[in-house]
C-alpha positions, 0 to 999 in steps of 0.5 A: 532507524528501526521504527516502533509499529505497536501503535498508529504511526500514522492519522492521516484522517485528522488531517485530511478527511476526504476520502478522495484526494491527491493528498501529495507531499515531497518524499525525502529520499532517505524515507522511501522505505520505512522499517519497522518492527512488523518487519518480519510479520509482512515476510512471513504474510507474503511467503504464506500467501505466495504458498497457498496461491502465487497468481493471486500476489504476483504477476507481470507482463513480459515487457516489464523485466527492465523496470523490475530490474532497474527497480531492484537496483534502486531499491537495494541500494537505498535498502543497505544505504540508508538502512544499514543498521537493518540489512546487509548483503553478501555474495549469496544475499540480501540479509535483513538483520532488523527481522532475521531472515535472508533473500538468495540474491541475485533471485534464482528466478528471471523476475526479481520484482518478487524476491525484492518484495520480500525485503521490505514491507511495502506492496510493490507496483509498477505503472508504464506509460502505453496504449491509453495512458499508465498501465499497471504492468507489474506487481508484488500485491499482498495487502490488496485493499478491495481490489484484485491483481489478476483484473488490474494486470495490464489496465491503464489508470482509469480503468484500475480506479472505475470502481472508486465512486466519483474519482473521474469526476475532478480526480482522475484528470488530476492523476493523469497530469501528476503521472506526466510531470512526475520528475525521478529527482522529486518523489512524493508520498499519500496516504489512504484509511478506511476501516475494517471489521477484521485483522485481515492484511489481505483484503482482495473484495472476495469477502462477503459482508456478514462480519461487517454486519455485526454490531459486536464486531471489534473494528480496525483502522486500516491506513496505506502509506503509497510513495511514487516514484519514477525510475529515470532510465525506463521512465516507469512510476513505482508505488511502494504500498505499505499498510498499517493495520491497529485495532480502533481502540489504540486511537483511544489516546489520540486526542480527537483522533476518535472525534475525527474520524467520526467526523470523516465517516459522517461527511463521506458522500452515501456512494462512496461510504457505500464503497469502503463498507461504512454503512455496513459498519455502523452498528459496530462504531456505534460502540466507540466514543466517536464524539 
């Protein structure tokens, strides 16, 4: 089923207000990867950004390449297995119907992380246990929320997450844990939010805080539907990472939508509202009915 993206499909903020928590639930394995009708918008973002600079949305360590494959392989098959009615695949490639575009499939490069990505909206990532815990070892990023693939290539977890106030306090240990048990046959999904003053799917933390300052900025609610997965024959956890971008506006009709998010914004302790720009973003939600 092609899923309808003109509206928040997600509110993870009513439900779980905490900006940092685990926040896991079972993932049934027919909803590994959503398509919608932003489908095609998400290629077209990732064959752009690809154009202006590869290096910045895509790397990968040499030792990778068997999970990139074993990857494609679980990917695909679940692609034309259960989302039939959105792609189809020939000798030559992989075709998504439900946007109008094709993938050369087998990929002409030795990679095939990227052309993978290409297929689906989701950020793709892969994690590998080694030296100091999971490493991030492979990615296909292009809707980064503030962080920058180049500083991430090779880090173990706690590294990646040193700039996230407060996450080594409980957190980090629970990760830790989580990444140990995951088991292939019980896949689990999370969601993040926060909010930005731009429409902006690239946001790497290069970006200055001028915008954020303007009390006339229109705001946007930013969600990231992550799934973890472990591939069974290389034992590697892949995060699928798909994020949904709509103006603040379209919580008008929720009801307490807006409430609640006044409510989370409020209870965020300082350093971590600092972290997700929230106290740059004040004068702005001052003009939303957030009560």
């Amino acid at each position: 089923m092609i899923l309808d993206d003109s509206a928040p499909r997600y509110l993870p903020h009513c439900t779980r207000p905490e900006l940092l928590a685990m926040g896991l639930s079972p993932l049934a394995g027919g909803s590994w990867i959503e398509v919608d009708t932003s489908l095609g918008r998400f290629h077209a973002h990732k064959q752009a950004l690809a154009a202006d600079d590869m290096a910045a949305v895509y790397r990968w360590l040499p030792g990778s390449l068997p999970a990139q494959e074993e990857l494609a392989e679980q990917l695909l098959r679940h692609l034309l297995e259960a989302h039939g009615d959105a792609y189809r695949r020939d000798q030559e490639a992989i075709h998504c119907t439900a946007a109008g575009f094709s993938v050369p499939w087998p990929p002409a490069t030795a990679d095939p992380l990227w052309s993978l990505s290409l297929l689906v909206a989701e950020d793709l990532v892969i994690m590998e246990r080694g030296e100091g815990g999971y490493r991030l070892t492979a990615a296909s990023l292009c809707s980064p929320s503030h962080w920058r693939l180049a500083e991430k290539l090779g880090r173990p977890l706690r590294q990646i997450h040193d700039p996230i106030p407060g996450i080594h306090d409980d957190l980090s240990p629970r990760i830790d844990r989580f990444f140990d048990h995951l088991r292939p046959a019980h896949p689990v999904q999370r969601f993040n939010w926060t909010l930005q003053a731009d429409p902006g799917l690239f946001h790497d933390g290069r970006a200055g805080a001028s915008a954020d300052s303007d009390p006339g900025a229109s705001l946007y609610y930013r969600v990231e539907r992550q799934t973890l997965v472990r591939l069974p024959r290389t034992g590697a956890v892949v995060f699928t990472i798909r994020v949904f971008l709509h103006p603040l506006e379209a919580l008008v009709d929720r009801p307490g939508a807006l409430a609640a998010l006044g409510d989370a914004v409020a209870a965020a302790p300082p350093a971590l509202a600092h972290y997700k720009g929230f106290d740059r973003l004040r004068a702005a939600l001052a003009r939303y009915p957030l009560s």
